[in-house]
PDB file with SEQRES, HELIX, SHEET and CRYST1 records, atoms N, CA, C and O in Angstrom:
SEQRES   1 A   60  UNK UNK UNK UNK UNK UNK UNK UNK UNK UNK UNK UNK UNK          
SEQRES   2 A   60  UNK UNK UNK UNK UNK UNK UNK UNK UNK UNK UNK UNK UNK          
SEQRES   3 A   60  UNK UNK UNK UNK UNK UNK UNK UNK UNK UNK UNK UNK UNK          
SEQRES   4 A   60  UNK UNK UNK UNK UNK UNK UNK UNK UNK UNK UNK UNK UNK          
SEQRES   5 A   60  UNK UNK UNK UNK UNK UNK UNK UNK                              
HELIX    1 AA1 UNK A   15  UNK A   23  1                                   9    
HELIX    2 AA2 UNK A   29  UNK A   36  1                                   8    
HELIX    3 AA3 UNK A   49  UNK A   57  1                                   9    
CRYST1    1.000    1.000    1.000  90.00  90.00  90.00 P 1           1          
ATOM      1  N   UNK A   1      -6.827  43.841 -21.573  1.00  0.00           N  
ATOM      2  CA  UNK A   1      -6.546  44.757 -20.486  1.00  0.00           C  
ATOM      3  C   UNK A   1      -7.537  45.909 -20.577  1.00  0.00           C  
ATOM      4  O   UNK A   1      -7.436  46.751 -21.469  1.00  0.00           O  
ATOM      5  N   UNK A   2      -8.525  45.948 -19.625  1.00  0.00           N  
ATOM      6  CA  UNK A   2      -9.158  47.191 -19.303  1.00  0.00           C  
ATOM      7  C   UNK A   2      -8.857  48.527 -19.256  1.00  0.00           C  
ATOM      8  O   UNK A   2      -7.945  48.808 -18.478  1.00  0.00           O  
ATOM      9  N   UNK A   3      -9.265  49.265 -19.749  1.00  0.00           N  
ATOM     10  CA  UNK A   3      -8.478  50.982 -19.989  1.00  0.00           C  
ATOM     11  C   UNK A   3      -8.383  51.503 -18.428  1.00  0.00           C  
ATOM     12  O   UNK A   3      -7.449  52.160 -17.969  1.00  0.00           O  
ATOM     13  N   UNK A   4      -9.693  51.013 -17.631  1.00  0.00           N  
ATOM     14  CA  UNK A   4      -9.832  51.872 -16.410  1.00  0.00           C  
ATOM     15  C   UNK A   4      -8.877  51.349 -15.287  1.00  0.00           C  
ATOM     16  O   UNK A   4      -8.838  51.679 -14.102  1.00  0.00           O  
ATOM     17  N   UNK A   5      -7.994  50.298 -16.091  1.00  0.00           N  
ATOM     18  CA  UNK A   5      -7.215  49.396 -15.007  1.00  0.00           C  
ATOM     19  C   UNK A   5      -5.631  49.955 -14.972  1.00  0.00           C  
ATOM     20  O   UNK A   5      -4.757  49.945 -14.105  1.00  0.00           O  
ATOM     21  N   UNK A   6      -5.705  50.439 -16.335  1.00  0.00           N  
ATOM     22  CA  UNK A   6      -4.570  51.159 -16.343  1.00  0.00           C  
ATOM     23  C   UNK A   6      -4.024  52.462 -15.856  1.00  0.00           C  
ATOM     24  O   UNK A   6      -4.472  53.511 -16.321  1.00  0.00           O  
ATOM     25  N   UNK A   7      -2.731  52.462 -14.609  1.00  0.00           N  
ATOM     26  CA  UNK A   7      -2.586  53.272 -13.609  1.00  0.00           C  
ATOM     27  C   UNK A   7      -1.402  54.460 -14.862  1.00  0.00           C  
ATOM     28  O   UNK A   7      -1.670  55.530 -15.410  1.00  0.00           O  
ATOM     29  N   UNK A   8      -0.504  53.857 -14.877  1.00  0.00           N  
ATOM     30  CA  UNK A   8       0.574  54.036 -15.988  1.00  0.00           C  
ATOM     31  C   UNK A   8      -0.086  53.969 -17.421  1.00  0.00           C  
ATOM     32  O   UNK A   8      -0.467  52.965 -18.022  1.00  0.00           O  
ATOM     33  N   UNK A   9      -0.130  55.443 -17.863  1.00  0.00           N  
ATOM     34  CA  UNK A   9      -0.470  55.431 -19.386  1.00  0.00           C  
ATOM     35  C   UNK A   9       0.439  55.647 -20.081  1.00  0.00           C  
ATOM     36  O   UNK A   9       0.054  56.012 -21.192  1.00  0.00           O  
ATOM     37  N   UNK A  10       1.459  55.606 -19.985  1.00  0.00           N  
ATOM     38  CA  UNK A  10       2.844  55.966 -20.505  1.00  0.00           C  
ATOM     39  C   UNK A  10       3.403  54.651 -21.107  1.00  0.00           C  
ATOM     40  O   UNK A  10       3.810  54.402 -22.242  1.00  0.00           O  
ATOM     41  N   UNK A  11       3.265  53.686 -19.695  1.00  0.00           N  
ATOM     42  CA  UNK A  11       4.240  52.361 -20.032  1.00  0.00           C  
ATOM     43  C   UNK A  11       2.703  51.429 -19.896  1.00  0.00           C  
ATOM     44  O   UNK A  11       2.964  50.288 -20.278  1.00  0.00           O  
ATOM     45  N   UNK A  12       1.571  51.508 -19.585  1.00  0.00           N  
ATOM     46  CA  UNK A  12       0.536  50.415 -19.480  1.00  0.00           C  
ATOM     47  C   UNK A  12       0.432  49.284 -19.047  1.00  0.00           C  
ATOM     48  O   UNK A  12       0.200  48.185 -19.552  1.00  0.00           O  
ATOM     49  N   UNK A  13       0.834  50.043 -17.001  1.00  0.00           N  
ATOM     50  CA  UNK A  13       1.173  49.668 -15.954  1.00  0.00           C  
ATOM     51  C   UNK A  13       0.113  49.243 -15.092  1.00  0.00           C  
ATOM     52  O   UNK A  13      -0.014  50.073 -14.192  1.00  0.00           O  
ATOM     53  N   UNK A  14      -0.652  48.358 -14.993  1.00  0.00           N  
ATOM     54  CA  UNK A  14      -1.764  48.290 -14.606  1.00  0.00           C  
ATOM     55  C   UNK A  14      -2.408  48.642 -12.777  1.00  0.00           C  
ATOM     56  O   UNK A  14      -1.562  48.851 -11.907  1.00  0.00           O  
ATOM     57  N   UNK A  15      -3.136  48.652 -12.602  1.00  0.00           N  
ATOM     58  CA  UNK A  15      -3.328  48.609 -10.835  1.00  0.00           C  
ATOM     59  C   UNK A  15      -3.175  47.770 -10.133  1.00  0.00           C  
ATOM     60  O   UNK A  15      -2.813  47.914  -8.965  1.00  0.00           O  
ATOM     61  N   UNK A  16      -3.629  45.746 -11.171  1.00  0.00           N  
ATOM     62  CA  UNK A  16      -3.169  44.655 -10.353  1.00  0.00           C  
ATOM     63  C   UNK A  16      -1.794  44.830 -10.480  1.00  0.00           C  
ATOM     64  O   UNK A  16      -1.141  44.253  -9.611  1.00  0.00           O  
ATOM     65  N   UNK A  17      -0.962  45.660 -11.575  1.00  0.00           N  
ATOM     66  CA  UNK A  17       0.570  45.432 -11.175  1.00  0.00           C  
ATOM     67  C   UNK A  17       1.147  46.322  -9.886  1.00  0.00           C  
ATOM     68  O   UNK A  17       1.984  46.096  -9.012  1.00  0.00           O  
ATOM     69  N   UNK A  18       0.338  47.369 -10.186  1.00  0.00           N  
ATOM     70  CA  UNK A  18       0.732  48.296  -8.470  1.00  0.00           C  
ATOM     71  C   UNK A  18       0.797  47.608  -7.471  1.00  0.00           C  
ATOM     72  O   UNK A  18       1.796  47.337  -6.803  1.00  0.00           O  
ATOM     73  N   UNK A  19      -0.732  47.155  -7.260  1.00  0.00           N  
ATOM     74  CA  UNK A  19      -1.335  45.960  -5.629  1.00  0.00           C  
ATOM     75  C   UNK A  19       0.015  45.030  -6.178  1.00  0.00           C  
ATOM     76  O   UNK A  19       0.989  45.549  -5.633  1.00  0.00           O  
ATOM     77  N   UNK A  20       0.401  44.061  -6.891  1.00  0.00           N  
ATOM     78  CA  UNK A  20       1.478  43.067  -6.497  1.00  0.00           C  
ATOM     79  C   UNK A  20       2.524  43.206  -6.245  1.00  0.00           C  
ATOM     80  O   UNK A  20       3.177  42.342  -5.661  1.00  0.00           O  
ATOM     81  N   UNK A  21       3.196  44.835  -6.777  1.00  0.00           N  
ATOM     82  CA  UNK A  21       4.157  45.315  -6.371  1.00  0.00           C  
ATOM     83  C   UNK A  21       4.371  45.674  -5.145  1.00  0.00           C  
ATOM     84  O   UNK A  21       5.476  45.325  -4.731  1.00  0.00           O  
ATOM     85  N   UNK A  22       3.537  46.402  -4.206  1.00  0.00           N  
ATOM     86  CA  UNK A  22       3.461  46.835  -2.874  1.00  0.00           C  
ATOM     87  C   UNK A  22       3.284  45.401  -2.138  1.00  0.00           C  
ATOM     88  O   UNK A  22       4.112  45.066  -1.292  1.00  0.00           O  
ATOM     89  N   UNK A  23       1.934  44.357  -2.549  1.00  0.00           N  
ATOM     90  CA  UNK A  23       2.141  43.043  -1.497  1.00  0.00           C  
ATOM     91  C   UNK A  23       3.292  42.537  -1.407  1.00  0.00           C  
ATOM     92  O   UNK A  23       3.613  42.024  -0.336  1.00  0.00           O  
ATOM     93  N   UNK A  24       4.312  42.553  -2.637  1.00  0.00           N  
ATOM     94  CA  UNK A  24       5.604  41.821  -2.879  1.00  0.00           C  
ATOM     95  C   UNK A  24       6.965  42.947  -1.972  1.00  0.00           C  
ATOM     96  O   UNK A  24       8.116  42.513  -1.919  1.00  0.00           O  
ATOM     97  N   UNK A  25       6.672  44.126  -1.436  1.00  0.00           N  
ATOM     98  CA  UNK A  25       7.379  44.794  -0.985  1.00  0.00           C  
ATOM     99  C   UNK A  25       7.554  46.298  -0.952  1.00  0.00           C  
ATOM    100  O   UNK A  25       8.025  46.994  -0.053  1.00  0.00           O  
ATOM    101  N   UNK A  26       6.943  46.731  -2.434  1.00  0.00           N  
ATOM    102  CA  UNK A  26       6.967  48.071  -2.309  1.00  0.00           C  
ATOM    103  C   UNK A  26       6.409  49.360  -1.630  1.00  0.00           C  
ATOM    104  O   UNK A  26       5.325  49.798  -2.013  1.00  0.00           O  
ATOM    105  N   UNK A  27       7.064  49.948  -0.694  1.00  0.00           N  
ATOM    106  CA  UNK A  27       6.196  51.261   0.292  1.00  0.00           C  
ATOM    107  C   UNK A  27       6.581  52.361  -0.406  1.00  0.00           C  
ATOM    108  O   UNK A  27       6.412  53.443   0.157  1.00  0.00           O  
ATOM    109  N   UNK A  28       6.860  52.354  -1.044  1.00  0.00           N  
ATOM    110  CA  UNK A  28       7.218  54.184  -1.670  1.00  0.00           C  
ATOM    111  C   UNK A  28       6.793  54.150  -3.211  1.00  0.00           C  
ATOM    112  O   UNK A  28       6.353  53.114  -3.711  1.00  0.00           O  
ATOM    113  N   UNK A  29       6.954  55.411  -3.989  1.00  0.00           N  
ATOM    114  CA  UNK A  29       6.833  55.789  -5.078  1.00  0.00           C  
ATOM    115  C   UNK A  29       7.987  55.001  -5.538  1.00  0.00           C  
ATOM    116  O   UNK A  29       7.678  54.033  -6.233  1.00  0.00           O  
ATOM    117  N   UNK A  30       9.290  55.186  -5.312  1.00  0.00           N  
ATOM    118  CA  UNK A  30      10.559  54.813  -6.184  1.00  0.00           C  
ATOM    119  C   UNK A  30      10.747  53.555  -6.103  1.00  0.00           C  
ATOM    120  O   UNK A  30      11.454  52.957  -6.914  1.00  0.00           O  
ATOM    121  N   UNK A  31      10.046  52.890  -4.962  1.00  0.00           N  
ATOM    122  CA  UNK A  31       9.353  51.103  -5.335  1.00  0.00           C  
ATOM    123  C   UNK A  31       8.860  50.637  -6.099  1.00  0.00           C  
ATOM    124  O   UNK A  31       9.352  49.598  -6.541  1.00  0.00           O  
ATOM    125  N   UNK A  32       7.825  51.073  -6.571  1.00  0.00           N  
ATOM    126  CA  UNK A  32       6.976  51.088  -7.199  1.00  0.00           C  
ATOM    127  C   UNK A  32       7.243  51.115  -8.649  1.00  0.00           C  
ATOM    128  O   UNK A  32       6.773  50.486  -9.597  1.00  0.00           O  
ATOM    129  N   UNK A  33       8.310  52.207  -8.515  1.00  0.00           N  
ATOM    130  CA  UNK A  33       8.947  52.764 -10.221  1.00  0.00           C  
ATOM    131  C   UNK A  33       9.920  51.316 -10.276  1.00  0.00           C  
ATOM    132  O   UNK A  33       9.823  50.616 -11.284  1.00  0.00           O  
ATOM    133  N   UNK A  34      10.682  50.976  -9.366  1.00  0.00           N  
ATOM    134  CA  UNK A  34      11.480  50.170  -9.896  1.00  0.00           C  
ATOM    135  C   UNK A  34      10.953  48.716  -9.930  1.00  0.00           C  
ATOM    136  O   UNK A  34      11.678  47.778 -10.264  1.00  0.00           O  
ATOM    137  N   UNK A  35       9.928  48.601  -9.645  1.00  0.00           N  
ATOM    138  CA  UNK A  35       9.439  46.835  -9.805  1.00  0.00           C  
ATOM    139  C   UNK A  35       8.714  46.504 -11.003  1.00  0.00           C  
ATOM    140  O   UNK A  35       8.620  45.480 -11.681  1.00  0.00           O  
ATOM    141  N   UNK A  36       8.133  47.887 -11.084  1.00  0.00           N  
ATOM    142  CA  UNK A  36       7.297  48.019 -12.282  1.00  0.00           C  
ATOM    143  C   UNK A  36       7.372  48.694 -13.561  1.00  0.00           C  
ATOM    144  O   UNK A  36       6.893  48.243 -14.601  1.00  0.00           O  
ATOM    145  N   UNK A  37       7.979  49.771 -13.448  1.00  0.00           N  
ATOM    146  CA  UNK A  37       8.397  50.731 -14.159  1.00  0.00           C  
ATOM    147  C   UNK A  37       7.423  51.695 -14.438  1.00  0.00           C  
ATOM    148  O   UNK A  37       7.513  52.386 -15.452  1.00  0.00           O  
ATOM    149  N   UNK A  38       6.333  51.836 -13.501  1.00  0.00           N  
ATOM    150  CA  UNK A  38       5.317  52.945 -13.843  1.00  0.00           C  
ATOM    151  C   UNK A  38       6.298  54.181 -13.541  1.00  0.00           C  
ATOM    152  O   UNK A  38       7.480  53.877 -13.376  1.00  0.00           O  
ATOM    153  N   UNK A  39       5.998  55.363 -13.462  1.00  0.00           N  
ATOM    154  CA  UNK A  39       6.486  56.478 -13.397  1.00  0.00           C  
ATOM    155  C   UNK A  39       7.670  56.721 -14.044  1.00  0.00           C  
ATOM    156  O   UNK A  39       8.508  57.454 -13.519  1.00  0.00           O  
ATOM    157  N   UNK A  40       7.857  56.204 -15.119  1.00  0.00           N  
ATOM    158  CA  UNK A  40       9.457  55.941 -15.964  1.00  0.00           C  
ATOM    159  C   UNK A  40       9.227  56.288 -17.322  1.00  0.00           C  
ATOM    160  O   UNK A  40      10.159  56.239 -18.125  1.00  0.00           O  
ATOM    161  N   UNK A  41       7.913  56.685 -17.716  1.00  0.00           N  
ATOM    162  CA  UNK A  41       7.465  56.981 -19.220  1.00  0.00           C  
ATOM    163  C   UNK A  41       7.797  58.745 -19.106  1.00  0.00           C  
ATOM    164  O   UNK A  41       8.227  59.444 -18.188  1.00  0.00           O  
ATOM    165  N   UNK A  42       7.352  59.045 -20.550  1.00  0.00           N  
ATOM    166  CA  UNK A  42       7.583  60.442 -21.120  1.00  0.00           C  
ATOM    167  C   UNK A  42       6.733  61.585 -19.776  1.00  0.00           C  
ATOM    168  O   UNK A  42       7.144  62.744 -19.735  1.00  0.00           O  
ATOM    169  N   UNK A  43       5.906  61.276 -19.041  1.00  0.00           N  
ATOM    170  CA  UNK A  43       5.262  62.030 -18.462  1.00  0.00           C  
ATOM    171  C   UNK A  43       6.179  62.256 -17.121  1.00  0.00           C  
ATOM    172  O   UNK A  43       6.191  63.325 -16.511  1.00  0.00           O  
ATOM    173  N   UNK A  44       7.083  60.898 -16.679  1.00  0.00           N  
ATOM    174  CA  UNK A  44       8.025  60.917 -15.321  1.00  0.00           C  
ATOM    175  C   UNK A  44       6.926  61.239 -14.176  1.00  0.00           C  
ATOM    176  O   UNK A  44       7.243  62.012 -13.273  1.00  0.00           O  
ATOM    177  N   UNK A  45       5.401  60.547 -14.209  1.00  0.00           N  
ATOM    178  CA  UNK A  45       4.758  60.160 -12.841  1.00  0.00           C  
ATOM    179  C   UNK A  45       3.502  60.977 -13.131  1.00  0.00           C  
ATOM    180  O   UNK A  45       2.361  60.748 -12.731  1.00  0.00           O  
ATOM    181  N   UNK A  46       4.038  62.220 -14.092  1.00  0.00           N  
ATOM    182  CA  UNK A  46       3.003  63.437 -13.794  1.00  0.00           C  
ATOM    183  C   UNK A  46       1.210  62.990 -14.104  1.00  0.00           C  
ATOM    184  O   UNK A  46       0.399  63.915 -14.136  1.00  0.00           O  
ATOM    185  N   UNK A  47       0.884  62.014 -14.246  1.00  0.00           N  
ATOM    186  CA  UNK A  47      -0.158  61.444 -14.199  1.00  0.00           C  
ATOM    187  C   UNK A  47      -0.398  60.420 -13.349  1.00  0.00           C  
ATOM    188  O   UNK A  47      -1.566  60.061 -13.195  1.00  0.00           O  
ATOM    189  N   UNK A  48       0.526  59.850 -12.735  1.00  0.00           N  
ATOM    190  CA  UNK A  48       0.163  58.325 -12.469  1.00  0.00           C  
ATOM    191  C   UNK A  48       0.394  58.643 -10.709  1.00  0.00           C  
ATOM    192  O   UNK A  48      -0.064  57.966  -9.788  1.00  0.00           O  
ATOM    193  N   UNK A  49       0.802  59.236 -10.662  1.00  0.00           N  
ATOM    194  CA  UNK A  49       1.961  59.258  -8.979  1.00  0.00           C  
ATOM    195  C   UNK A  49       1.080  59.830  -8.122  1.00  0.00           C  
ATOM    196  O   UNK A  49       1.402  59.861  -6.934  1.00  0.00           O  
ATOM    197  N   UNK A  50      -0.177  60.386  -8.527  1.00  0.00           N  
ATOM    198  CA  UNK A  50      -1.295  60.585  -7.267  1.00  0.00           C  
ATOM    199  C   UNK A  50      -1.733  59.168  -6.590  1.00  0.00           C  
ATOM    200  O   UNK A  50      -1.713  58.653  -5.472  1.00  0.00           O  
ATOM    201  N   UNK A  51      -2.163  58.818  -7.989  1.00  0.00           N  
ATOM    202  CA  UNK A  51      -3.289  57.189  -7.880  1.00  0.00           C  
ATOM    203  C   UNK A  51      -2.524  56.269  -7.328  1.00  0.00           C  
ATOM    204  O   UNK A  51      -2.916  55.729  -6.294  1.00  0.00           O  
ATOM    205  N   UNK A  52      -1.337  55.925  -7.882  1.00  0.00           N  
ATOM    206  CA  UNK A  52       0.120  54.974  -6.769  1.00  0.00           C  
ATOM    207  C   UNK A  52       0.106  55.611  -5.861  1.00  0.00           C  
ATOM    208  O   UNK A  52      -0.696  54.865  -5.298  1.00  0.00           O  
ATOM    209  N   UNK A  53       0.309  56.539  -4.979  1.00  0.00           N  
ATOM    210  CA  UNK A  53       0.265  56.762  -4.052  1.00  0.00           C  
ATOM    211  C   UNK A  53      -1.158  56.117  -2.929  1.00  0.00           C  
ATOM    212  O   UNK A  53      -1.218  55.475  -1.880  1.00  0.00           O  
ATOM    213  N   UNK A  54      -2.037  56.672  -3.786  1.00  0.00           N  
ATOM    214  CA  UNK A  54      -3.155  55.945  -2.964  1.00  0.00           C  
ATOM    215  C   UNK A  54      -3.057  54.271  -3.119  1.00  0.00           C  
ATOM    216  O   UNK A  54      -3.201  53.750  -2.013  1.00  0.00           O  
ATOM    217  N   UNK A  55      -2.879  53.435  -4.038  1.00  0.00           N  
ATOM    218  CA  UNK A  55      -2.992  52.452  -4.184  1.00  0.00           C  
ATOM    219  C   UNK A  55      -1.537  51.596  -3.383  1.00  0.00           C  
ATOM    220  O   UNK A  55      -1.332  50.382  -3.354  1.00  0.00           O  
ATOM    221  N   UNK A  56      -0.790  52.567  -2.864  1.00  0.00           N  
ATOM    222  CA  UNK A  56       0.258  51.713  -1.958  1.00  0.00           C  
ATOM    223  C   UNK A  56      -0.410  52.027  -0.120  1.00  0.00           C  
ATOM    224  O   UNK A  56      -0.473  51.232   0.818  1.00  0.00           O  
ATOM    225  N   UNK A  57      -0.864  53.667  -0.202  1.00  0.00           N  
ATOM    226  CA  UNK A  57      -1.718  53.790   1.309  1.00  0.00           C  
ATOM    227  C   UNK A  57      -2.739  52.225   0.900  1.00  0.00           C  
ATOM    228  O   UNK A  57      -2.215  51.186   1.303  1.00  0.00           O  
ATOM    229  N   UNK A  58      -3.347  52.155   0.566  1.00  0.00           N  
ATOM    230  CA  UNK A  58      -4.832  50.811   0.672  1.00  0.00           C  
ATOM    231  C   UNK A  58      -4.100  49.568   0.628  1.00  0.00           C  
ATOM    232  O   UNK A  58      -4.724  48.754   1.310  1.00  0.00           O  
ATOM    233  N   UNK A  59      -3.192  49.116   0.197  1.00  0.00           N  
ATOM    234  CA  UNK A  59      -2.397  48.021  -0.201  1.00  0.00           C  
ATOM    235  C   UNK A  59      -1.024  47.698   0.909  1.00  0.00           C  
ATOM    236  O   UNK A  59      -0.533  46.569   0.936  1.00  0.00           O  
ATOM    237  N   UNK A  60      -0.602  48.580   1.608  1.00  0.00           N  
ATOM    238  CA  UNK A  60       0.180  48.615   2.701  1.00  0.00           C  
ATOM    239  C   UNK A  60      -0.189  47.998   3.836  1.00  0.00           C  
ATOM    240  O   UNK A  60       0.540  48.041   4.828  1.00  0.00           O  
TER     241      UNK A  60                                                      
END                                                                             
C-alpha cells in the first residue's frame, strides 16, 4: 500500500477505498465513515475529511 494513497492515517483507509465506497453508494461524509471507517480514528476526520470530501464531489 502506497503512503500517498492513504486518505485515513488513523485507520489506513485508502482513496481506492473512498472511490468504492461512494461508487457503491456513499454521498456524504457519515457514508463514507460508515462503509469504511475513515474518520473514526483518534483524529475523528481532523485530517482526512477535507480530501473525502473532494474525493466523493469527483466520484459522485
Amino acid at each position: 500500500m502506497s503512503k500517498e494513497n492513504i486518505v485515513c492515517l488513523c485507520n489506513y483507509i485508502t482513496e481506492e477505498d473512498i472511490i468504492e465506497a461512494v461508487k457503491n453508494g456513499a454521498s456524504n461524509l457519515e457514508d463514507v465513515k460508515a462503509r469504511t471507517g475513515a474518520r473514526s480514528g483518534i483524529c475523528k476526520g481532523g485530517r482526512c475529511s477535507y480530501r473525502i470530501k473532494h474525493i466523493i464531489e469527483d466520484y459522485r
